[in-house]
N, C-alpha and C positions, 0 to 999 in steps of 0.2 A: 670209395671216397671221390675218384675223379668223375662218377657219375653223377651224384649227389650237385656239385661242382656244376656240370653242366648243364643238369637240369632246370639248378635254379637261374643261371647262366641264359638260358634259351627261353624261362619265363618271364625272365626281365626284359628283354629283347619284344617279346611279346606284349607285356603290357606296356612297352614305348614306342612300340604300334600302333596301339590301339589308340592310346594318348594324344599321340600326333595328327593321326586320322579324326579322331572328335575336335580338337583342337582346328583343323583343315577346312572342316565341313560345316563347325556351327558360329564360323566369324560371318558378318556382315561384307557384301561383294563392297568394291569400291563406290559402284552407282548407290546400293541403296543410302551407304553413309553419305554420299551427296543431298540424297534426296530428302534425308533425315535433318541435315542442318540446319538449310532455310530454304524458303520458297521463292522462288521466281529471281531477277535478275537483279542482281548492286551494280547500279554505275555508280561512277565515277563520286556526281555530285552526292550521294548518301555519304559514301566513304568520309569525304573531306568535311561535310557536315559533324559527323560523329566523333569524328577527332578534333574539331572549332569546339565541339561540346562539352571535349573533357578538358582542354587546355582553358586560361582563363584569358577575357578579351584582356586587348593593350588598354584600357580603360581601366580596368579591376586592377587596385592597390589591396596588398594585404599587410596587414601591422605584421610587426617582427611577435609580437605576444599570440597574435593569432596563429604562427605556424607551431607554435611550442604548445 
């Protein structure tokens, strides 16, 4: 019985090995996920652009019926 016990003991160990080593080996390094997200460089002035874009100007009134 206590072999039984260890066997299955020593194949689980094993296949969380092997688990952790495929898990290790098939993520993406830190560069390529850089390289993947966007191209070339964001200053500053994109940035502030993109957020002017989503907020609404000091101009734009919205009706109270509009936000409901």
């Amino acid at each position: 019985m206590d072999k039984k016990i260890i066997s299955i003991l020593f194949l689980l160990i094993i296949v969380l090995a092997v688990t952790a080593t495929y898990v290790v080996y098939n993520q993406p390094s830190a560069e390529e996920k850089q390289e993947g997200s966007f191209m070339g460089v964001v200053t500053d002035e994109e940035i502030n652009s993109e957020i002017d874009d989503v907020f609404l100007d000091e101009d734009d009134e919205i009706e109270i019926g509009e936000m409901i």
